[in-house]
C-alpha positions in Angstrom: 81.7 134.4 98.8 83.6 136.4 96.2 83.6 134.3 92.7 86.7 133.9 90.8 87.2 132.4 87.7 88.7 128.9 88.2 91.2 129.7 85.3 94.4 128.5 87.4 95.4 126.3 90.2 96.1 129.1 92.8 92.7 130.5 92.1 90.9 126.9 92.5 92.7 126.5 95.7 91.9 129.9 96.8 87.8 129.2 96.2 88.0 125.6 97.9 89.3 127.2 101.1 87.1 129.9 100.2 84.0 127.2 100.1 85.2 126.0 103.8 85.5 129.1 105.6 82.0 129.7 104.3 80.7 126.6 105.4 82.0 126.6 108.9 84.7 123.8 107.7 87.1 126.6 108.6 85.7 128.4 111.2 87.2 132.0 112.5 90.4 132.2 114.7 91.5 128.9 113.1 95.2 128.6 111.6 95.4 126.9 108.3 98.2 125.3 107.5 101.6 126.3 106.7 102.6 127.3 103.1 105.1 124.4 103.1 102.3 121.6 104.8 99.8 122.6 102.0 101.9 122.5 99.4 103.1 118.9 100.4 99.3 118.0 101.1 98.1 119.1 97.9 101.2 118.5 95.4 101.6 122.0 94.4 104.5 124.8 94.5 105.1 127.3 97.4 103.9 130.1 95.2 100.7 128.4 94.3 99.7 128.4 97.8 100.9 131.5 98.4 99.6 133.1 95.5 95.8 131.6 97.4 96.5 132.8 100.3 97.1 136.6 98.9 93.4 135.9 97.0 92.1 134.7 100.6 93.7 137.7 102.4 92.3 140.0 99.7 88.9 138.6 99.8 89.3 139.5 103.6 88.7 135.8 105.1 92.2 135.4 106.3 94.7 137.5 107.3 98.3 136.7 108.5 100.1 136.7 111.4 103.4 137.7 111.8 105.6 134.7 113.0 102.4 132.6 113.5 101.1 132.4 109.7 97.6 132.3 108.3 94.2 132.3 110.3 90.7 133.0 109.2 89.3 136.5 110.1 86.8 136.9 112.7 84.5 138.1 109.9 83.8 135.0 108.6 79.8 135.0 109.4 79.1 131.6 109.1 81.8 130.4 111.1 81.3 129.8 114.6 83.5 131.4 117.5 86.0 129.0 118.2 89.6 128.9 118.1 89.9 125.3 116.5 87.7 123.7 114.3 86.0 120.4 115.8 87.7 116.8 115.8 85.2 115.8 113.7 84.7 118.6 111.2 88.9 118.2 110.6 88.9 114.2 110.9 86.4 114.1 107.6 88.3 116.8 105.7 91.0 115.2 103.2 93.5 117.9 104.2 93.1 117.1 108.1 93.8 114.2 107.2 96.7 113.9 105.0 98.2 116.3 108.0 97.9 113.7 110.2 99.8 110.8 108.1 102.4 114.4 107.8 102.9 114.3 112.0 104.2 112.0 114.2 102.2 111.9 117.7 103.9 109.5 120.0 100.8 109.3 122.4 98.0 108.6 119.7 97.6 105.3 117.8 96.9 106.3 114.0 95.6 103.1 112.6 94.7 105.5 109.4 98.2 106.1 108.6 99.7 105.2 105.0 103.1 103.9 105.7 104.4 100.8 107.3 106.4 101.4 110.4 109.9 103.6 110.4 111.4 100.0 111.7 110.9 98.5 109.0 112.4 100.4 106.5 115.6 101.3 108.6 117.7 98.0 107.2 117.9 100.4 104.0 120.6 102.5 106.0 120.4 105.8 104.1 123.4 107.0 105.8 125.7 104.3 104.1 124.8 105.9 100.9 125.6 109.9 101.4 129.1 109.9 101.5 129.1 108.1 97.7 126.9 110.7 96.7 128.9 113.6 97.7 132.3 112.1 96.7 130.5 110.6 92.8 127.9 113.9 92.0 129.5 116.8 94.1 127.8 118.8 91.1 124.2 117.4 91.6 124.6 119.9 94.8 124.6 122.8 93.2 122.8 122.6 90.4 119.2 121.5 89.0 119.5 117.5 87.0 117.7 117.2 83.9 114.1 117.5 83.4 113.3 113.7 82.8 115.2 112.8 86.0 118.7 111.3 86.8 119.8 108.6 83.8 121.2 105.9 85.5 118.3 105.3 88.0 115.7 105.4 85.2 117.9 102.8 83.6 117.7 100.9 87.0 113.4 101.5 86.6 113.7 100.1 83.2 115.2 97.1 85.0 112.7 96.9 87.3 109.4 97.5 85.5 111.0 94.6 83.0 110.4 92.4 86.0 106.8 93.3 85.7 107.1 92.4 81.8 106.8 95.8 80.6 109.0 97.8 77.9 109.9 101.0 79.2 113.5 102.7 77.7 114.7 105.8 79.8 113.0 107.9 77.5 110.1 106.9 78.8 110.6 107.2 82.3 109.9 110.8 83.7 111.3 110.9 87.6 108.8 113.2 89.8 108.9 114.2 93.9 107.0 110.7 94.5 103.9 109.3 92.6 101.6 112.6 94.4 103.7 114.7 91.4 103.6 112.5 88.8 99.7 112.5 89.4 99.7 116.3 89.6 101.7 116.5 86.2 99.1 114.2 84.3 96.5 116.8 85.6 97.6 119.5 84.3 98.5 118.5 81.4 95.2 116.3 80.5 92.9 117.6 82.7 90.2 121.0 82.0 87.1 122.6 84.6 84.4 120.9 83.6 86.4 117.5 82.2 85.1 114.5 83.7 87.6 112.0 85.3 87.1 108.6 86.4 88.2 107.5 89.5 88.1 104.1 91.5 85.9 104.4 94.6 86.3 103.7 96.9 89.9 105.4 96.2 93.3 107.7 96.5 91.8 110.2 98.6 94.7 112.6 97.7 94.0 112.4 94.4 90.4 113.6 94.6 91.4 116.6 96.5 93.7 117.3 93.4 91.0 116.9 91.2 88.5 119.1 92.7 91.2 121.6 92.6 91.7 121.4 88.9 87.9 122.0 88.9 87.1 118.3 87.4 83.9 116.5 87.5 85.0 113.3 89.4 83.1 110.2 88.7 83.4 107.1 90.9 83.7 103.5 89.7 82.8 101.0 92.2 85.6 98.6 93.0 84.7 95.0 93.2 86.4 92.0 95.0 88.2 91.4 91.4 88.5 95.1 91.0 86.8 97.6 89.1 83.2 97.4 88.3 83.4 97.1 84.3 79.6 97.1 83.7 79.5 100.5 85.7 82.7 101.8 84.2 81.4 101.1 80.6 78.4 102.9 81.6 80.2 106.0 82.6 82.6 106.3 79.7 79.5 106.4 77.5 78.0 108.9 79.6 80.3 111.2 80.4 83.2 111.0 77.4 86.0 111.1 79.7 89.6 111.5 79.2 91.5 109.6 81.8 90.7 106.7 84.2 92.8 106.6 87.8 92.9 102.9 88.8 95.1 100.7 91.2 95.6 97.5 89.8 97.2 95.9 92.6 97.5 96.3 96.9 94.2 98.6 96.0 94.6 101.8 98.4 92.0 101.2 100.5 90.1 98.0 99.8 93.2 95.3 99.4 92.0 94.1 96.0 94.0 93.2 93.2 92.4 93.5 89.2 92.4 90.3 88.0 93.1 89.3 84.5 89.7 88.6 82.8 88.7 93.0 84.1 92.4 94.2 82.9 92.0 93.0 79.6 88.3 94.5 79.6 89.2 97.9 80.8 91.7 97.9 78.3 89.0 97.3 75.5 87.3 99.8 76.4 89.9 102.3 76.7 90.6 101.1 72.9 87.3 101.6 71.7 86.8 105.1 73.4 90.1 106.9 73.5 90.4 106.6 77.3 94.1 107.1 79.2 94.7 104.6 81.8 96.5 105.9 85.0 97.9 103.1 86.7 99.2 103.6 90.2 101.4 101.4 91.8 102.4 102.4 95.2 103.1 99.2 96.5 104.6 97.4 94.2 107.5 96.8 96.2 105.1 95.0 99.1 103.3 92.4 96.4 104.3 89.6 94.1 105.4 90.2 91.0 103.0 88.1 89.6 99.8 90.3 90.0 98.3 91.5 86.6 98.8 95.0 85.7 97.1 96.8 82.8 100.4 98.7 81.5 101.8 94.8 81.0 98.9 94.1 78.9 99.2 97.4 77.3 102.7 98.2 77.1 102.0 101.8 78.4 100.2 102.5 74.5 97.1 104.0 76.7 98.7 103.6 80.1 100.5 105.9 82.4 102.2 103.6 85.3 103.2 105.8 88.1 105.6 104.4 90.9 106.7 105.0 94.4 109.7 104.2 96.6 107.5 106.0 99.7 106.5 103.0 100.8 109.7 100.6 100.1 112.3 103.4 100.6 111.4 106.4 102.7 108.7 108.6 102.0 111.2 111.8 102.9 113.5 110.8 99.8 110.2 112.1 97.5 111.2 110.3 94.5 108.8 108.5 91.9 108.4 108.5 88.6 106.0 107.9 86.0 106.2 106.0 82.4 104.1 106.5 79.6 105.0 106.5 75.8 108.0 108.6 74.5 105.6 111.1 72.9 104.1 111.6 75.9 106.7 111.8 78.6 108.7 114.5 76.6 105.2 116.6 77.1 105.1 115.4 80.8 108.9 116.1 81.3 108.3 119.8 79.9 105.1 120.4 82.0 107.4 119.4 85.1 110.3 121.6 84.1 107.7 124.9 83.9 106.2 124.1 86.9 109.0 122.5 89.2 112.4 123.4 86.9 113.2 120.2 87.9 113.2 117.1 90.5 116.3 116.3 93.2 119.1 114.5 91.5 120.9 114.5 94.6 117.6 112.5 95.9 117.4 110.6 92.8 121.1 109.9 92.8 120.5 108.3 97.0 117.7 106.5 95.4 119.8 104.7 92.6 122.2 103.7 95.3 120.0 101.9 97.6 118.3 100.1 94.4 121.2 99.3 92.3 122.3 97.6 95.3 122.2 93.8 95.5 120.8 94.0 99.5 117.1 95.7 98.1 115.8 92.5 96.4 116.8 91.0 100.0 114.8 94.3 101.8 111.7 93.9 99.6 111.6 90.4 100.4 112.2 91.2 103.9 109.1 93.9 104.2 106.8 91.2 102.4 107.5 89.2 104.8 107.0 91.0 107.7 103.7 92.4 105.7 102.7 88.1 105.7 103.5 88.1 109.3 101.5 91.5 109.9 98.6 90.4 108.1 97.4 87.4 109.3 97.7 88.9 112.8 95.5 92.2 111.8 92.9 89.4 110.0 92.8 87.7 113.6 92.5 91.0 115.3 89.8 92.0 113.4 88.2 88.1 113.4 88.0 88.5 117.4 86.0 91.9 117.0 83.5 91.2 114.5 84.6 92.9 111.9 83.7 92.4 108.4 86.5 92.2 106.0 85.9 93.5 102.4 88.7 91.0 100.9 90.9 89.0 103.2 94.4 89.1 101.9 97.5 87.0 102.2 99.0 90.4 102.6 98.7 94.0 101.9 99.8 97.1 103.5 95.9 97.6 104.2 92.5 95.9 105.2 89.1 97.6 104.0 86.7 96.4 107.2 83.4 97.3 108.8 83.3 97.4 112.7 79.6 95.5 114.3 77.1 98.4 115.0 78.8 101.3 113.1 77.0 101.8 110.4 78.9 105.3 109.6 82.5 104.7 110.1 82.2 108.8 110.4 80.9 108.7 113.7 83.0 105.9 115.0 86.1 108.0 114.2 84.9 110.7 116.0 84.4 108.6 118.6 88.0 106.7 118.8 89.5 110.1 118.1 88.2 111.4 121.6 90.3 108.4 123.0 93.6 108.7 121.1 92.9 106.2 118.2 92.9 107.6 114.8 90.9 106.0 112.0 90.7 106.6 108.5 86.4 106.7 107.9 85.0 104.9 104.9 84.0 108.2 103.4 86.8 110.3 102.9 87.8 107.6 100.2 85.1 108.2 98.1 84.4 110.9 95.8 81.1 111.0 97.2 82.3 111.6 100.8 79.2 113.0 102.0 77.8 109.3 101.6 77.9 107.6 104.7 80.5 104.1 104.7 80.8 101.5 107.7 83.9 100.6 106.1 87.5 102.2 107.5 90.6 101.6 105.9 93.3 100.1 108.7 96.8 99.6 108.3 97.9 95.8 109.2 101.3 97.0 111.3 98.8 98.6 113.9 96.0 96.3 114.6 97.5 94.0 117.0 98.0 97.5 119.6 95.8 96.4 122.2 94.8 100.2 122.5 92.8 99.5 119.7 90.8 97.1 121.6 90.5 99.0 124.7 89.2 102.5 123.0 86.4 100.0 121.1 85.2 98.5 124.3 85.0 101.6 126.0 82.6 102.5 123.4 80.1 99.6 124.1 
């Protein structure tokens, strides 16, 4: 494979697919993605995946197709001769499989996907809200917003991340396309080849695949009932010197776990004492109590960077989150997303203030934490009556971390469901370490109860 010097994002994503076509990952005659689905997968521009593609097409290991897009040439050597790659090489590869939580198959039951059912989130009526739009911002139409987002709904955030006790004025609230951006901007603007970063693992899966493309060295910390592993993570930042730490305080994405007091306070001494940046993700904030402990309370977002989503509350097509950090650094942040992005969607950001400066959201969240309750406790019984070992039974969560009885490599047991139209999210691909085997799969709870499910796993015995 023709080297290239990792010295920007195009050319990082250019040598990973470069790395999988070699390896057989990508075999020849198989279509890769569209430009737009891998730029949504991996959180970069259209021209940045373009800009790969030409490198690719150069290199001579894909060519294009006209009006049927990119496939890998028939050259590739390694690659064996088959028009698709196998079910299982594409199940354990993360971009496979943040495709699949991108598509919508009406005959397949995806117990791996990442957002609660579309009925669930319809009370929010988005319709009701575009005629105000039009008829109050006509302008946001035609024109890009301002680089730290639309005012009035980072006034609205400064409402709501003062229910979580934390101090956060507009000017310190950058609005992103969802918390996959605001990620992506912290990257770039913290993040070297060769830097090491410290990541929870199990964890994000996403966010590994964005790391490897900015050439980091990603270090796992194991994630504990209580949350991170702070003897291990003291370890590491002793070792390795890094210079930000990804965590998920609370509804952890995949293993349920929330950080509990006595480790927040911890981690937060020994991001004082060693000049570590905290990146605290909050996804589901919206589906939990209020009440959980988060590190940018303790911190007051000194060291933290709290990054927010309305994907899962909302709709995950309105691509609007936001991140908050100190003033300082949000200008920086704000300018790295104007150079890379010009700017976010105020008309989207405009919709978004709308639905939660109204007074029916509190009632909606309450409403989806309920039915998450509900959901729960019938996924817990589900599991209960297959033998399934749950990492941390939870009141409720959006999903449960659980090993199936004589699966020792949830791997294999995807491979195997996949065959009969269940799709499962395997242990491994949540680790930054996926070539270590896992028992464990991640399952969302508004799926279990689909006696499909059931069915496919007795077929297997």
């Amino acid at each position: 494979m023709k080297q290239r010097a990792r010295a920007s994002l195009s050319g990082a994503m250019a040598d990973n697919l470069a790395r999988q076509i070699e390896e057989g990952v990508l075999p020849a005659g198989a279509k890769l993605p569209s430009i737009r689905e891998y730029a949504e997968a991996s959180g970069c521009s259209k021209n940045t995946v373009i800009s790969a593609f030409e490198m690719l097409a150069a290199d001579g290991l894909i060519e294009p197709r006209r009006g049927s897009g990119f496939f890998v040439t028939r050259r590739a050597a390694a690659a064996p001769d088959i028009d698709e790659p196998s079910s299982l090489d594409r199940a354990m590869d993360i971009v496979w499989l943040m495709r699949e939580q991108l598509h919508e198959k009406p005959d397949v039951l995806n117990l791996g996907e990442g957002f609660p059912p579309i009925e669930w989130l319809e009370e929010t009526r988005l319709n009701q809200y575009q005629q105000r739009i039009v008829r109050t911002g006509s302008a946001s139409l035609f024109r890009y917003g301002s680089r730290f987002g639309y005012l009035p709904l980072r006034q609205s955030l400064q409402q709501k991340l003062a229910g979580y006790e934390i101090e956060a004025p507009p000017a310190q609230i950058v609005l992103t396309h969802g918390a996959n951006q605001a990620m992506d901007l912290v990257l770039r603007y913290f993040v070297r080849p060769g830097d090491t970063v410290l990541v929870d693992d199990p964890g994000y899966y996403p966010l590994f695949g964005k790391l490897k493309l900015s050439g980091a060295n990603i270090v796992g910390v194991p994630r504990e009932i209580d949350g991170p592993d702070v003897a291990k993570l003291a370890e590491h930042i002793a070792a390795y010197r890094p210079k930000l730490f990804f965590t998920q305080s609370v509804g952890h994405n995949p293993t349920a776990t929330d950080t509990s007091a006595a480790k927040a306070h911890r981690i937060l001494q020994l991001a004082d004492a060693h000049d570590l940046i905290i990146v605290e993700d909050d996804a589901l904030a919206d589906l939990r109590p209020r009440s959980l402990t988060r590190i940018s309370t303790l911190d007051q977002l000194r060291r933290t960077i709290y990054i927010g989503s309305f994907s899962k509350s909302v709709s995950a097509a309105l691509r609007v989150g936001f991140l908050a950090c100190n003033a300082a650094l949000a200008s920086d942040l704000a300018d790295v997303k104007m150079l890379t992005h010009v700017s976010s969607s105020e008309y989207c950001e405009r919709t978004l203030d709308a639905i939660v400066s109204d007074g029916h959201f509190l009632r909606h969240t309450n409403h989806l934490q309920e039915k998450l309750r509900r959901a729960t406790a019938t996924a817990l019984e589900a599991l209960d009556r297959l033998g399934a070992q749950v990492y941390r039974p939870c009141e409720q969560n959006l999903y449960l971390w659980a090993a199936l009885p004589g699966w020792s490599d949830s791997m294999e047991l995807a491979q195997a469901m996949l065959e009969r139209g269940v799709i499962l999210a395997p242990g491994a691909v949540f680790s930054p370490q996926a070539d270590q085997p896992s028992a464990y799969c991640r399952f969302n709870v508004a799926y279990l109860a689909d006696k499909r499910f059931a069915q496919a796993l007795k077929a297997l015995t």
